[in-house]
Each structure stands twice: as C-alpha cells, then as structure tokens.
N, C-alpha and C positions, 0 to 999 in steps of 0.2 A: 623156798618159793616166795614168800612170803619178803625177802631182803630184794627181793628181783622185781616183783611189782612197784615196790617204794622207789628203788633206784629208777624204774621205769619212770614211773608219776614224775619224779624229779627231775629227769632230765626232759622227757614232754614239756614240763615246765620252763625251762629255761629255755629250751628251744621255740615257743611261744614266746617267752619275755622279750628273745631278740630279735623279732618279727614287730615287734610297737618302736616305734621311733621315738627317740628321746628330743624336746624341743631343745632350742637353741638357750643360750645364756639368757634368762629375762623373761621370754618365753611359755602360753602353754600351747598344750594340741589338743585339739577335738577331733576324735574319728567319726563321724556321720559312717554309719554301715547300713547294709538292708540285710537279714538273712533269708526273710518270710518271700519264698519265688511268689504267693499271692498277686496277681497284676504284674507281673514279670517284665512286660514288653512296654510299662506307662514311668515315664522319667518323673519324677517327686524333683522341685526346686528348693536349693538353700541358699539359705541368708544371714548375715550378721547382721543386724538392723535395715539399713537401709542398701547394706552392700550388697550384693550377689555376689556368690558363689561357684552357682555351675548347676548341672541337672545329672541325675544317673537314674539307673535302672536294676536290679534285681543283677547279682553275680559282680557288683561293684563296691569298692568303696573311697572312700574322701577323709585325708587326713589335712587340716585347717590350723595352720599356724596364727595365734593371735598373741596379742598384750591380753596382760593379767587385768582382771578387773571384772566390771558390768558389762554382760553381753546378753542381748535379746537373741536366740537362736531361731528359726522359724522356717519352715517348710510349705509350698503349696504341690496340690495334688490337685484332687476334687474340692478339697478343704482348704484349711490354714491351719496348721498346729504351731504351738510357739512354747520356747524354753528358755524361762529368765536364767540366767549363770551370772554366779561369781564365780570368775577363775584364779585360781594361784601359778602364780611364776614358775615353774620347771614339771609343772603338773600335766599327766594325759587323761582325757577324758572320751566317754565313748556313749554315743547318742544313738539309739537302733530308730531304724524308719522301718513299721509296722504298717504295710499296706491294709485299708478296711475296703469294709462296701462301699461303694458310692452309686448314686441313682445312674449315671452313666459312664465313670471310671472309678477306680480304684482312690480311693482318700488316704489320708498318712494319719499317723498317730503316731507323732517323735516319744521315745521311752528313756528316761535316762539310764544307762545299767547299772544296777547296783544290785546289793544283797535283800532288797523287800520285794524284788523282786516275785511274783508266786511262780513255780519250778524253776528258781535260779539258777544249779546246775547244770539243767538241761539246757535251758537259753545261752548259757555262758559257753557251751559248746557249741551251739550254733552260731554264737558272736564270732567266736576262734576261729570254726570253722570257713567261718566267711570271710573272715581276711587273711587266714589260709591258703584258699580257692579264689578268692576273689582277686579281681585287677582294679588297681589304683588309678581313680577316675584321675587324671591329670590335665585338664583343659588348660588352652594356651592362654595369656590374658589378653590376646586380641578377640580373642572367641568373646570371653565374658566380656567382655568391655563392651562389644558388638550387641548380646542376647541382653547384658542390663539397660542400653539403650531402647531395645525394643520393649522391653516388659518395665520401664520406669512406671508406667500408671499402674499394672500391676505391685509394683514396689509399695508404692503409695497407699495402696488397697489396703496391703497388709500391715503398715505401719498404722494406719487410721484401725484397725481389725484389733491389733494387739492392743495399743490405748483406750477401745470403748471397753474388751474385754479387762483391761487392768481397772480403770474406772469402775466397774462393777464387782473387782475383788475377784473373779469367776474362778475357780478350782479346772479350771480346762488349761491353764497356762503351766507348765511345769516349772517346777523349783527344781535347779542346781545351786546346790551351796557349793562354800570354796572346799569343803573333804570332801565331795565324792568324788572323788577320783580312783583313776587306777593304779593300783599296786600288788604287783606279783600274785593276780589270779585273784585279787578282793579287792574292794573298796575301802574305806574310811568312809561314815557319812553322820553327819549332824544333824541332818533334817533332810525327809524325803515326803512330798506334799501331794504329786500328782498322782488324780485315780489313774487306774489301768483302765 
C-alpha cells in the first residue's frame, strides 16, 4: 500500500511539472496566479515597471515571459503592492495575488511562493490547484496597448509609489532573489524579506 501512494505522489508530480511551461532559450517566466476566490468578481492590475500587463480576476492566471535581470513587479487593486526580482535565465517563478480588505474594494497583497511561507503545503495546493482549474489570462496586445494608454497616469502613480516607498527602505516591497524559483514542487531561496 504504502509502494502505491509513493508511486501516486510521483506521478501527481510530474503530471503537475508538465502543466509549468518551461521559458524560451535566455528567458524567465513569472506566473502571477490568484487562488484566494476573496473579491472574486474585482480584476488586480500588473505590471513590469512601467509596462502593463493585463487585469484578471479570481479563477485565472498570467504566465509573463521576460529577460533575466532587475524587475519591479507591481499590482493595483484598492492598493499598490510591489515585488523587486532578480531573475535568472531558464528560471519559473510564481507570485500569488492575495486579495485583502479594502475600505471600498478588495486590496492585493502580491506573495512570492516559497518555502517560508506559514502552511506552505496547504497554499502549494492551492497554487496547483489554481492553475489546474484556472484559464490562462491571454490578452491580445491591442487590448493592453489600448488599457495602458488609458491608465498611463495611473502607471505613473505607481512608479512614483514604488520610489518614495524604496526611498524609505519600507519592508512593504517584497524581495525576489535570483533562487527563488521553481523546481519540482520546492524552491531554492537565498533570502526571503517580505512580512506576510
């Protein structure tokens, strides 16, 4: 019984592994997911610095091919939350958007996943889970192109939002080093800085 569960686990696993898309030559990927239904029906905005991304909602998620290197990652909701990264080259990486309270919608609170996580097993099912069940936000780029013209001052906001808060050192910005990443159901990680 006991040789049946293992093999189970095992192959669960791989069958999960092949579900992450591996990035291109040169390459990493960021999965933005949401698992928490919380605020269900309120789209959270992303961003690579000054770029836009796209908007989703609760039951989706967003796989983000970029170059290796410095990247500000940063969401608006009711709030602004922001995630400095380094990334490496052939690396996946997986950012959960954590809906909170907000005085009149739902706020975000970007989480990076790793193992410091507190009930990590259980969130890591719920990570799976959701890009399991979940459908791949796929915007067209005339769409964004269109939504970051309209929200540029918006843009703006949060680039000025991320600078005073770095200016001040603030523990609100999360740290991605270049090992957290994903591998085979764990992480690697060097440093993990942001409160929960």
């Amino acid at each position: 019984m006991k040789q049946l569960v293992v093999l189970f686990l095992f192959l669960a696993n791989i069958a999960f592994a092949q579900e992450i898309d591996v990035p291109k030559e040169g390459k990493a990927l960021v999965y933005f997911t949401r698992y928490d239904a919380a605020g269900f029906l309120i789209n959270f905005k992303y961003f690579d610095g000054d770029k836009y991304l796209g908007k989703f909602n609760h039951g989706k998620y967003m796989v983000y091919e970029c170059e290796p290197g410095k990247h500000i990652f940063w969401s608006k909701a009711e709030n602004f939350d922001f995630v400095e990264a380094e990334l490496e080259a052939g690396r996946v990486y997986i950012i959960d958007s954590r809906p909170q309270m907000g005085a009149i919608k739902a706020g975000v609170n970007l989480v990076i996943f790793n193992k410091e996580l507190s009930n990590y097993d259980r969130y890591k099912k719920r990570i799976f889970k959701s890009l399991e069940n979940g459908t791949r936000y796929l915007p067209s780029q005339e769409d964004i192109n269109k939504e970051a013209e309209e929200i540029k001052d918006l843009i703006a906001k949060g680039m000025e939002k991320f600078k005073k808060l770095k200016s001040e050192e603030s523990e609100r910005i999360g740290i991605l080093t270049d090992g957290m990443f994903f591998d085979k159901d764990y992480f690697v990680e060097k440093d993990f800085t942001k409160k929960e």
